[in-house]
C-alpha positions in Angstrom: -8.5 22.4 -9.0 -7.3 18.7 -9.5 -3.4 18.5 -10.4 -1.8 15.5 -12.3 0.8 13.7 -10.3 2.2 11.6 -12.5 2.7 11.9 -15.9 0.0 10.6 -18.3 2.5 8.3 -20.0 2.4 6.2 -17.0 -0.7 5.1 -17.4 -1.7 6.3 -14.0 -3.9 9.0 -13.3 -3.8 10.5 -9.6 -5.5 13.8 -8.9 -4.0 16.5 -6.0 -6.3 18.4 -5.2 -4.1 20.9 -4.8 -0.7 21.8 -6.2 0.9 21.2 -2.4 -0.4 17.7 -2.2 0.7 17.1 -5.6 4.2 17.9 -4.7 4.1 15.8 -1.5 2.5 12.9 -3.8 6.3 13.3 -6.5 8.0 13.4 -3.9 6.5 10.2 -2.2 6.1 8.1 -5.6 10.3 9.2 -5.9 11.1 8.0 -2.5 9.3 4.6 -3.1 11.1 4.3 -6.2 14.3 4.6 -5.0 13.8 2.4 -2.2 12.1 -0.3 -4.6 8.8 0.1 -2.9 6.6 -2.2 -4.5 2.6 -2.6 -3.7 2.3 -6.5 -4.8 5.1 -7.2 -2.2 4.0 -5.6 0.8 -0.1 -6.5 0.1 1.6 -10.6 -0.1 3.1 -9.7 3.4 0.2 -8.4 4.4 -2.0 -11.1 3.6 0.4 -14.0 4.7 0.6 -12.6 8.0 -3.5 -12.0 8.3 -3.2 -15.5 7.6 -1.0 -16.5 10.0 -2.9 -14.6 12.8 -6.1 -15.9 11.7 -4.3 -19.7 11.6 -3.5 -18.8 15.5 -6.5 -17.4 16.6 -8.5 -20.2 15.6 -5.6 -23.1 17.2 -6.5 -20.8 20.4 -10.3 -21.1 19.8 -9.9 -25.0 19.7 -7.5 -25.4 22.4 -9.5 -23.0 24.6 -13.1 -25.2 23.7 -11.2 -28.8 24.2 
């Protein structure tokens, strides 16, 4: 049986499916609250360096066909 992991008043519905992965789940979500964890910043960073290394890769591709 599915177990809510955070309360319906967040507007965010995750299902456990089982009370012990709910509890790893709160205690997670806690953690990255108190460390400010926040999912726009890090998918940014994620996606400026992609960009970088896709930026260097293809400098190599041109300087390796030249």
């Amino acid at each position: 049986m599915a177990t809510d992991t955070i309360p319906p008043e967040s507007g965010i519905f995750h299902k456990a499916p089982d009370p012990i992965l709910a509890e790893l789940w709160e205690v997670k979500r806690q953690i990255n609250e108190e460390a400010g964890y926040q999912v726009e910043v890090v998918a940014r960073s994620a996606h400026e360096a992609t960009e970088l290394i896709r930026l260097q890769l293809a400098e190599r591709a041109q300087r390796e066909a030249a």
